[in-house]
PDB file of N, CA, C and O in Angstrom:
ATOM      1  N   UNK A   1     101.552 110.592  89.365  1.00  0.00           N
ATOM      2  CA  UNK A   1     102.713 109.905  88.827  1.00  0.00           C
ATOM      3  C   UNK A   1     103.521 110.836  87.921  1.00  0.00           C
ATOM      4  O   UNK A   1     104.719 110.678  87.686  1.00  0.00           O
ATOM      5  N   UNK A   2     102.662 111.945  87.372  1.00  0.00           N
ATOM      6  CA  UNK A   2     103.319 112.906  86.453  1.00  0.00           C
ATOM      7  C   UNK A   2     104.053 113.433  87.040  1.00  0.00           C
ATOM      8  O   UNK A   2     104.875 113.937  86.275  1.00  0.00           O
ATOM      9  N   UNK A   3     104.360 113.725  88.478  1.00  0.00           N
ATOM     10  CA  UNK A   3     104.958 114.794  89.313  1.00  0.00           C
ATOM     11  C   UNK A   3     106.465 113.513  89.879  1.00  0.00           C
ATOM     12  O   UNK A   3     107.371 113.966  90.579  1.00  0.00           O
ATOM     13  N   UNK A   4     106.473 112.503  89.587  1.00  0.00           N
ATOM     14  CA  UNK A   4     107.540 111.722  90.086  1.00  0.00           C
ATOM     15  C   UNK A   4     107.971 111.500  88.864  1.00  0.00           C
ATOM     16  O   UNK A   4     109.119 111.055  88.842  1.00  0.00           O
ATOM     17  N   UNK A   5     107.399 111.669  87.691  1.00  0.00           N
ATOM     18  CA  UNK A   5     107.991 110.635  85.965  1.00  0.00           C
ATOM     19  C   UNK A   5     107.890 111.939  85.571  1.00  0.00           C
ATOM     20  O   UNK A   5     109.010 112.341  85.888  1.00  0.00           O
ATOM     21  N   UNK A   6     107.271 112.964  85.055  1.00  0.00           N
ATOM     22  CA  UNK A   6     107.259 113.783  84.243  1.00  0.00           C
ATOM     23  C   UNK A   6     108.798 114.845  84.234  1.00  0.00           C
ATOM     24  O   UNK A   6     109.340 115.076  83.153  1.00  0.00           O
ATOM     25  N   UNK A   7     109.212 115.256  85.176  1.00  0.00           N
ATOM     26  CA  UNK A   7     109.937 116.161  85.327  1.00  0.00           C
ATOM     27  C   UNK A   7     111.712 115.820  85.183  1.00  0.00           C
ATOM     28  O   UNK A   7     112.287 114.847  85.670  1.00  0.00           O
ATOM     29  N   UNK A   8     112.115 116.542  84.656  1.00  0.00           N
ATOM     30  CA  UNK A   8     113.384 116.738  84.438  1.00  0.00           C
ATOM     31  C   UNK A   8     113.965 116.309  85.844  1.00  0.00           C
ATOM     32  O   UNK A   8     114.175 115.107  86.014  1.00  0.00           O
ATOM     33  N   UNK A   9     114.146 116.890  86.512  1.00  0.00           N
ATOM     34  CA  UNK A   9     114.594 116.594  88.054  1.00  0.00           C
ATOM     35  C   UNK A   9     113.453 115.915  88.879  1.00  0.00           C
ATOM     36  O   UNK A   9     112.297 116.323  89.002  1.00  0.00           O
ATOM     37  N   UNK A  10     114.043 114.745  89.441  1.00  0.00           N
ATOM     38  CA  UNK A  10     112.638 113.899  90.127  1.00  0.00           C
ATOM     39  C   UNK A  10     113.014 114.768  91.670  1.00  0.00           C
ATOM     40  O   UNK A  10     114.093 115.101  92.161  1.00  0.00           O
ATOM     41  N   UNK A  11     111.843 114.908  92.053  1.00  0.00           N
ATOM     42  CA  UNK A  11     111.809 115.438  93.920  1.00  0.00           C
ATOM     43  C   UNK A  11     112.134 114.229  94.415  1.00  0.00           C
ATOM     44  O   UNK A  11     112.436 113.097  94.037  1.00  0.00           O
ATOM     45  N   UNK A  12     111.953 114.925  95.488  1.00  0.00           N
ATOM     46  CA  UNK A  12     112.794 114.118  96.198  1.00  0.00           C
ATOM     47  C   UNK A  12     111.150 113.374  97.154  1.00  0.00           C
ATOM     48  O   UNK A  12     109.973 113.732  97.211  1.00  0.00           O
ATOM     49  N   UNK A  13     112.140 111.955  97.892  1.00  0.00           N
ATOM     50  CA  UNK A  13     110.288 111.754  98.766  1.00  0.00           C
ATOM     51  C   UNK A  13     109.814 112.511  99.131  1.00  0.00           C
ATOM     52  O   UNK A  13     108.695 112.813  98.716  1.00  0.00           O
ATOM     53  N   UNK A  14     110.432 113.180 100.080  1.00  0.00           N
ATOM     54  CA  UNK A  14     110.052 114.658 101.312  1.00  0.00           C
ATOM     55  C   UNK A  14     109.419 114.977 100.634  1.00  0.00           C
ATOM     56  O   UNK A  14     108.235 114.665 100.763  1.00  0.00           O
ATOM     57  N   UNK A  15     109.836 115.774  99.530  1.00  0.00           N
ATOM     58  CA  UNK A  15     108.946 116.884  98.542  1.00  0.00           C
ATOM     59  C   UNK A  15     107.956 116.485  98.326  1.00  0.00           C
ATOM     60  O   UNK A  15     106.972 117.223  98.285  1.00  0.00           O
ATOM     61  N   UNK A  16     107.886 115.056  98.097  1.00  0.00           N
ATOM     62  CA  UNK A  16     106.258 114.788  97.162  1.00  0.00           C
ATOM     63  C   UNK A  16     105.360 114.371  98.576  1.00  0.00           C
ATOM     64  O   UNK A  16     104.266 114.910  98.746  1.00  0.00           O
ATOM     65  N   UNK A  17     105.754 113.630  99.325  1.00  0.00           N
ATOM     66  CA  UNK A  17     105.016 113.511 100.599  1.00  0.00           C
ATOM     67  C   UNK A  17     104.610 114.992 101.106  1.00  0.00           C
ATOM     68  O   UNK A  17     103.398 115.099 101.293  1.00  0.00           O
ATOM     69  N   UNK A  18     105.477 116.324 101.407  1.00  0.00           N
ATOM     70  CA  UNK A  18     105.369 118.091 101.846  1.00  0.00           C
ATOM     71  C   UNK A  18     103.717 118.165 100.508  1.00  0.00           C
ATOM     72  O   UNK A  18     102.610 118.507 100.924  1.00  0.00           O
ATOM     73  N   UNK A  19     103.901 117.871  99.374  1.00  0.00           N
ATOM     74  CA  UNK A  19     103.311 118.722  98.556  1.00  0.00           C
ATOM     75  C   UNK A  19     101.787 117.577  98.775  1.00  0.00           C
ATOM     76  O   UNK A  19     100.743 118.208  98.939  1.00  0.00           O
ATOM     77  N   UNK A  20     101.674 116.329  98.781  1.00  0.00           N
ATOM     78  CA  UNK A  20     100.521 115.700  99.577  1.00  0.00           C
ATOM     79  C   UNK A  20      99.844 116.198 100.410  1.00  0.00           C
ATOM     80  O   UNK A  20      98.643 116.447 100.298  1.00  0.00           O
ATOM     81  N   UNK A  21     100.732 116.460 101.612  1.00  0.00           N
ATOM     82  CA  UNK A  21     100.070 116.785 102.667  1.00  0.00           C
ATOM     83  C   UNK A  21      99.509 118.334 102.877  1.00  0.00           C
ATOM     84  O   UNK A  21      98.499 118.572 103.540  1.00  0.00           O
ATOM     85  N   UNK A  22     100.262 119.298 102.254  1.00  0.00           N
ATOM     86  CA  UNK A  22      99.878 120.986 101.906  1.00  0.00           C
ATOM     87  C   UNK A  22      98.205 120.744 101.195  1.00  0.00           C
ATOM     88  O   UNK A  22      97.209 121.359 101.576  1.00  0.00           O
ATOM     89  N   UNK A  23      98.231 119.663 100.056  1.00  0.00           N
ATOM     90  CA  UNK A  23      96.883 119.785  99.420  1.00  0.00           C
ATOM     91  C   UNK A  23      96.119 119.228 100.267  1.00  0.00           C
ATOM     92  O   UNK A  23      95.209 119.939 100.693  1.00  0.00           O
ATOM     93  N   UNK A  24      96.177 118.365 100.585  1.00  0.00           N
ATOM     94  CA  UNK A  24      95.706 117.001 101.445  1.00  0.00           C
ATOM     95  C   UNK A  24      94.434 118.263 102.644  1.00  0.00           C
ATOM     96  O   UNK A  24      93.215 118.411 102.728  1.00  0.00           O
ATOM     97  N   UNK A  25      95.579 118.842 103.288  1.00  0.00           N
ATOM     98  CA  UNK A  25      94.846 119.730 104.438  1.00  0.00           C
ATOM     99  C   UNK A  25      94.259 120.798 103.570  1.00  0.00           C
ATOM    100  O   UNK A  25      93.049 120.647 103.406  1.00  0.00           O
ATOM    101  N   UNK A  26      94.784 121.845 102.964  1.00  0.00           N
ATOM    102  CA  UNK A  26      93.619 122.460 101.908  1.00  0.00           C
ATOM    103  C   UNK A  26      92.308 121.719 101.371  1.00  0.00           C
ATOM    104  O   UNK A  26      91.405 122.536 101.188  1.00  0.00           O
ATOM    105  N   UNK A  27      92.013 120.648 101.122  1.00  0.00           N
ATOM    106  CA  UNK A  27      91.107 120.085 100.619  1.00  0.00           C
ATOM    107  C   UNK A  27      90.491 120.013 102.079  1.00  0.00           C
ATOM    108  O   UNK A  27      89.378 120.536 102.036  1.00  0.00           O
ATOM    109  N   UNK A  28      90.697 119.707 102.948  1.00  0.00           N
ATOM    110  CA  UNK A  28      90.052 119.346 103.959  1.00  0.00           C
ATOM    111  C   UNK A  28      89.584 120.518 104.728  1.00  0.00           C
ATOM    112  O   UNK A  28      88.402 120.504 105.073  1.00  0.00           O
ATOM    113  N   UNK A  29      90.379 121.617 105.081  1.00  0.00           N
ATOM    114  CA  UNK A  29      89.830 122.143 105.341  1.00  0.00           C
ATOM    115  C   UNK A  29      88.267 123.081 104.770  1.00  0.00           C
ATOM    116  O   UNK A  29      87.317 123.648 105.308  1.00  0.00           O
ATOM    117  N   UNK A  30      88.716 122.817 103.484  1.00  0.00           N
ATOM    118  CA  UNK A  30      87.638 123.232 102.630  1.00  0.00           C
ATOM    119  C   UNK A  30      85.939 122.641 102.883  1.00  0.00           C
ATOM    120  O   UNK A  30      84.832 123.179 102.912  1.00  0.00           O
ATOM    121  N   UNK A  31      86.192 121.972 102.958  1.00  0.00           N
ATOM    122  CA  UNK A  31      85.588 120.558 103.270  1.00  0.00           C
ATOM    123  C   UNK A  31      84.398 120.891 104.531  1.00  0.00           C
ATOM    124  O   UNK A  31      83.182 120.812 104.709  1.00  0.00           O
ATOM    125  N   UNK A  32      85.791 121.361 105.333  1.00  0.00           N
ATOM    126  CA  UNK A  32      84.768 121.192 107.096  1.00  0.00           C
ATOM    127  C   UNK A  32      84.531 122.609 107.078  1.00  0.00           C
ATOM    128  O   UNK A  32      83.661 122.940 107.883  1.00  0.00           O
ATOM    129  N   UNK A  33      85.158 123.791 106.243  1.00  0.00           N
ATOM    130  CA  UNK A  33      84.549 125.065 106.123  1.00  0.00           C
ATOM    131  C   UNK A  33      83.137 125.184 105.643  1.00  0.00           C
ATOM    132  O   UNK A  33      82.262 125.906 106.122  1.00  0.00           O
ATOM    133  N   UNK A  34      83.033 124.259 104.489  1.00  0.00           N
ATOM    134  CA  UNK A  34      81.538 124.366 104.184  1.00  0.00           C
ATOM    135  C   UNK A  34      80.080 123.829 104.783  1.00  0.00           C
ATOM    136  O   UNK A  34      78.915 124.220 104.714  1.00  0.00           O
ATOM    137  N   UNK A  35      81.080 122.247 105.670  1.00  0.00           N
ATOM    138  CA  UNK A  35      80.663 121.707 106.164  1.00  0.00           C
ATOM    139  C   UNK A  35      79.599 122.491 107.534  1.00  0.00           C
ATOM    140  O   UNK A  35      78.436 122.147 107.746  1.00  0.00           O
ATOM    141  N   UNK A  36      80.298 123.505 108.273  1.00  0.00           N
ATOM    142  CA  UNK A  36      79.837 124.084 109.200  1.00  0.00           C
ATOM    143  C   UNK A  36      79.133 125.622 108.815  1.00  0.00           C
ATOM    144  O   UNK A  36      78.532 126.284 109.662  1.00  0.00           O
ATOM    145  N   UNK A  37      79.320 126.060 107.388  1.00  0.00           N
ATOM    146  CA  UNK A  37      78.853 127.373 106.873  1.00  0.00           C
ATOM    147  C   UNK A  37      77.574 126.385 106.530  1.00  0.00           C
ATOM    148  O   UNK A  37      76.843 126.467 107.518  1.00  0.00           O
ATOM    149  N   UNK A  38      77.087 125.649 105.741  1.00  0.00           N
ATOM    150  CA  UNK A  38      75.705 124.821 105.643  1.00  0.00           C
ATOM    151  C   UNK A  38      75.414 124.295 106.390  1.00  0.00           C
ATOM    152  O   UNK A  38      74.301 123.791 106.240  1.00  0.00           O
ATOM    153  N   UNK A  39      76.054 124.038 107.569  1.00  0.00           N
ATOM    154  CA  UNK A  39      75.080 123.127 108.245  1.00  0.00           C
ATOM    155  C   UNK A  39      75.065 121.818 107.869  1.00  0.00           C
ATOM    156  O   UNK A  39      74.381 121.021 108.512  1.00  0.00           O
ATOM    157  N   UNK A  40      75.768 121.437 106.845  1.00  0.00           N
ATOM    158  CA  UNK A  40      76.040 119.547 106.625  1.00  0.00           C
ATOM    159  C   UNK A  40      76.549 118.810 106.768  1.00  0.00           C
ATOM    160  O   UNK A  40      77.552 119.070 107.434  1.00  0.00           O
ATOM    161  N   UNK A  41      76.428 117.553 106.414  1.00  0.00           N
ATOM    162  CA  UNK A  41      77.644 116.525 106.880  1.00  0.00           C
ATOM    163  C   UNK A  41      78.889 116.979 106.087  1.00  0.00           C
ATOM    164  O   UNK A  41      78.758 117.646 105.061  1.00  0.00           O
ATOM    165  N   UNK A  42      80.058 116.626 106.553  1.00  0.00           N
ATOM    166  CA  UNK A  42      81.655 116.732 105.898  1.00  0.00           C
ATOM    167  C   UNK A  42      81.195 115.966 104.552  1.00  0.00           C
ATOM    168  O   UNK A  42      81.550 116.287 103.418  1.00  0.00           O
ATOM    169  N   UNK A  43      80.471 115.057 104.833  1.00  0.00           N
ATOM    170  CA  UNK A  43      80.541 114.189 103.154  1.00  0.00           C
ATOM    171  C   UNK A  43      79.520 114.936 102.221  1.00  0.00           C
ATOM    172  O   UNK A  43      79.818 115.340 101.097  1.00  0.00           O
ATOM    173  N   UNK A  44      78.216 115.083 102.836  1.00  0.00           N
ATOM    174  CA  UNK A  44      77.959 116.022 101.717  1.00  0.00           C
ATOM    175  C   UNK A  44      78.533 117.512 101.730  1.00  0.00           C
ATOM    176  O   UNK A  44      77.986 118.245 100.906  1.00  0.00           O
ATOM    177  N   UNK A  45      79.120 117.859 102.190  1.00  0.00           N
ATOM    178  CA  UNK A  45      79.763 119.129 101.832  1.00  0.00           C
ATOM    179  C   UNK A  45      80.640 118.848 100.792  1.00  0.00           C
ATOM    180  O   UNK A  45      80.643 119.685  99.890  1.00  0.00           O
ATOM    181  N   UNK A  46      81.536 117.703 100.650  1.00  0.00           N
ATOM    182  CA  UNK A  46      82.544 117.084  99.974  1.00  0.00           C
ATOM    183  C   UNK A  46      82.153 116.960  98.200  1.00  0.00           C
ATOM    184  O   UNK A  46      82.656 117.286  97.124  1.00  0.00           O
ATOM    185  N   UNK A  47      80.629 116.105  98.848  1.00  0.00           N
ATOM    186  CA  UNK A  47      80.334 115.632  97.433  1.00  0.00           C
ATOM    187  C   UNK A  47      79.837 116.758  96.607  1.00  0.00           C
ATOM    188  O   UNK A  47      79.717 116.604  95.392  1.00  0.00           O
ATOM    189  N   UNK A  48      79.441 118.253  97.376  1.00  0.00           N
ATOM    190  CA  UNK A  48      78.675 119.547  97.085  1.00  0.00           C
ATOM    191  C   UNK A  48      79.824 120.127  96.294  1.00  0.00           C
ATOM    192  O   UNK A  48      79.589 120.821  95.304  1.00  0.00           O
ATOM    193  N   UNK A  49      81.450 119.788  96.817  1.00  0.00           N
ATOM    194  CA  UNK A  49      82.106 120.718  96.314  1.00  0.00           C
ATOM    195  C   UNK A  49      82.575 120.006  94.987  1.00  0.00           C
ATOM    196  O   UNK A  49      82.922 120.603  93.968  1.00  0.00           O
ATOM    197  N   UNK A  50      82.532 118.659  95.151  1.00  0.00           N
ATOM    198  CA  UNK A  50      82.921 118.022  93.777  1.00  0.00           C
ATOM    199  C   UNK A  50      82.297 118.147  92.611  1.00  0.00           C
ATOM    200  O   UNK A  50      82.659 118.145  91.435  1.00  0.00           O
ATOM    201  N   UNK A  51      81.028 118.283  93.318  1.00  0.00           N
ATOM    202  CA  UNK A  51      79.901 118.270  92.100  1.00  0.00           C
ATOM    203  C   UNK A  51      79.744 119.981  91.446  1.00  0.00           C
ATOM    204  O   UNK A  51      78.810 120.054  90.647  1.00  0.00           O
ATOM    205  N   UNK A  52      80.382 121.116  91.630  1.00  0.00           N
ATOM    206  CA  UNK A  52      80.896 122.045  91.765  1.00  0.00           C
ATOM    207  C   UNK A  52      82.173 122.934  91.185  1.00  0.00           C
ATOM    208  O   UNK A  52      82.340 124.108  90.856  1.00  0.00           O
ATOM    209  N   UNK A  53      83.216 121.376  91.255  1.00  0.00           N
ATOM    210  CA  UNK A  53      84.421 121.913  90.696  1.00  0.00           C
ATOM    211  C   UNK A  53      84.029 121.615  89.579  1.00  0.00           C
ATOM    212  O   UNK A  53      83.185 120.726  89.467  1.00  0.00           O
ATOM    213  N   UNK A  54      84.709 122.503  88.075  1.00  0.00           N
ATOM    214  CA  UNK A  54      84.772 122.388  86.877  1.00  0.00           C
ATOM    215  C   UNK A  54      85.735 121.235  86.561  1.00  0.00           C
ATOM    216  O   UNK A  54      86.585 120.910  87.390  1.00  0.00           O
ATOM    217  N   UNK A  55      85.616 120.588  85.335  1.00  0.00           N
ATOM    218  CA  UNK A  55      86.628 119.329  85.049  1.00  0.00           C
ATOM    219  C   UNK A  55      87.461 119.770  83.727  1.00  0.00           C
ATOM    220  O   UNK A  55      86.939 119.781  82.613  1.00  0.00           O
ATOM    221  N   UNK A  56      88.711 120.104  83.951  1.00  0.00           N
ATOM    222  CA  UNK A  56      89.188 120.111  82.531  1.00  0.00           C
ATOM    223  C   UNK A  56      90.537 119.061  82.526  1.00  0.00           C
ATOM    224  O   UNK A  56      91.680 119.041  82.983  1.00  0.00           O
ATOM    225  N   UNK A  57      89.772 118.331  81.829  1.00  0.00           N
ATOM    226  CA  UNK A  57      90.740 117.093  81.301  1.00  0.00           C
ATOM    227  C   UNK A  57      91.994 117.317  81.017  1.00  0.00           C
ATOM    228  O   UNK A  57      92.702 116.453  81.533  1.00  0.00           O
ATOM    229  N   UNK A  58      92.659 118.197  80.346  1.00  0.00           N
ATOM    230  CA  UNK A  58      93.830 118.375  79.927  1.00  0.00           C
ATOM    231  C   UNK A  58      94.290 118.868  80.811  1.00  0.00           C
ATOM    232  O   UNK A  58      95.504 118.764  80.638  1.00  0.00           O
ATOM    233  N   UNK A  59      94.084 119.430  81.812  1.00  0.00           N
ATOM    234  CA  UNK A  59      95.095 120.062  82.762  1.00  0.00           C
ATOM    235  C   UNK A  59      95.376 119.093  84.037  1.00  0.00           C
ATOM    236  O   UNK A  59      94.645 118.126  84.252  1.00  0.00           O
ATOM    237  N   UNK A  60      96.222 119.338  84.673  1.00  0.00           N
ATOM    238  CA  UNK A  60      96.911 118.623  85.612  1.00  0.00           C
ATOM    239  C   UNK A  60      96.612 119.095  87.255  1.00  0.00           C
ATOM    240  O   UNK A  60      97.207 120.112  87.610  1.00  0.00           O
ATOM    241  N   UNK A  61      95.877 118.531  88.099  1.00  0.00           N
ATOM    242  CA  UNK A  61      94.590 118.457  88.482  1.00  0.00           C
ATOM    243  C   UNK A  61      95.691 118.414  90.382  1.00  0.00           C
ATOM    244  O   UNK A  61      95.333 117.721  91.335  1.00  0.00           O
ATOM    245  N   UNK A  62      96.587 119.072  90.384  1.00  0.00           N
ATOM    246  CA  UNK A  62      97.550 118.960  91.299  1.00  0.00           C
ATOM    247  C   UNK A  62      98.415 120.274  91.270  1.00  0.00           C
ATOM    248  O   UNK A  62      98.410 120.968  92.286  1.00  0.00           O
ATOM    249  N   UNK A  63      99.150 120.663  90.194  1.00  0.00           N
ATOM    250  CA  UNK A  63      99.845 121.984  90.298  1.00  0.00           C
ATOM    251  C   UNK A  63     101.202 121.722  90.404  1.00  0.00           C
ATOM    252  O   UNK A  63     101.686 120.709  90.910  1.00  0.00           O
ATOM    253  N   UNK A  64     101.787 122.619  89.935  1.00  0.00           N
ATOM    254  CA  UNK A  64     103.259 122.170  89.665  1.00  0.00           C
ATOM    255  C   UNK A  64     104.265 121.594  91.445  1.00  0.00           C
ATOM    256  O   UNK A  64     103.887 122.246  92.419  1.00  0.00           O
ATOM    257  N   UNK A  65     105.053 120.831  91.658  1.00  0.00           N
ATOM    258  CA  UNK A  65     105.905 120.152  92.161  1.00  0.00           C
ATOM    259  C   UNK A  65     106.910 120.971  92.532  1.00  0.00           C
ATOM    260  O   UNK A  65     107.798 121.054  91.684  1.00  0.00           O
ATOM    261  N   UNK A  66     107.097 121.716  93.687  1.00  0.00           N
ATOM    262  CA  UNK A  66     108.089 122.643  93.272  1.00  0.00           C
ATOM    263  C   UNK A  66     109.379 121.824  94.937  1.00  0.00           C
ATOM    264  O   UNK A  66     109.237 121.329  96.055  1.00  0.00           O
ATOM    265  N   UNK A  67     110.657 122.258  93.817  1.00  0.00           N
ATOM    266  CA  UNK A  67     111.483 121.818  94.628  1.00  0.00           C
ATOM    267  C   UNK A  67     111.847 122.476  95.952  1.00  0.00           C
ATOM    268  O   UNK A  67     111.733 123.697  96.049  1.00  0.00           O
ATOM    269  N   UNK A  68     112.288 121.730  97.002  1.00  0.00           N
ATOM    270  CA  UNK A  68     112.784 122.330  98.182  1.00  0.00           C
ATOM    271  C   UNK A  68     114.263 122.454  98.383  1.00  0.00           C
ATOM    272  O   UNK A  68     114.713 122.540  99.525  1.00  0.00           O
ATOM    273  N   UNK A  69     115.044 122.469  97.324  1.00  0.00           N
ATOM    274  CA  UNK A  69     116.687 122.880  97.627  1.00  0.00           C
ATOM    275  C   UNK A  69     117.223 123.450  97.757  1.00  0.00           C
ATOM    276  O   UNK A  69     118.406 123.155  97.934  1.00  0.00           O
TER     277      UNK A  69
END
C-alpha cells in the first residue's frame, strides 16, 4: 500500500501490476530452483527459504516502485 499511498507521484496500475508480476516470478522461480537443486517439494523449498530470509522490520520488504514514463 506504501508503493500506491506513500509516493509523491502515484504509478500508474500498469506499473504496480509490471512491478507484481517481475517479483511475483523472481520469487518463484527461486522457489522451483531450490526446489529441484534439493530434491524437495516447491513448498518445502518455499518454507526453507522463508525460514532463511533475515527480517528487518523497518525496511520495506518490496523495493522501490519505479516509474515507467
Amino acid at each position: 500500500m506504501d508503493g500506491l499511498f506513500g509516493p509523491e507521484a502515484h504509478p500508474a496500475v500498469q506499473d504496480v501490476l509490471d512491478h507484481v508480476e517481475k517479483r511475483m516470478r523472481s520469487i518463484v522461480n527461486k522457489v522451483l530452483e531450490r526446489s529441484r537443486k534439493d530434491g524437495i517439494t516447491p513448498r518445502e523449498a518455499a518454507l526453507n527459504l522463508c525460514s532463511e530470509t533475515p527480517i528487518f522490520p523497518d525496511a520495506k520488504p518490496y523495493g522501490p516502485l519505479k516509474q515507467q514514463r
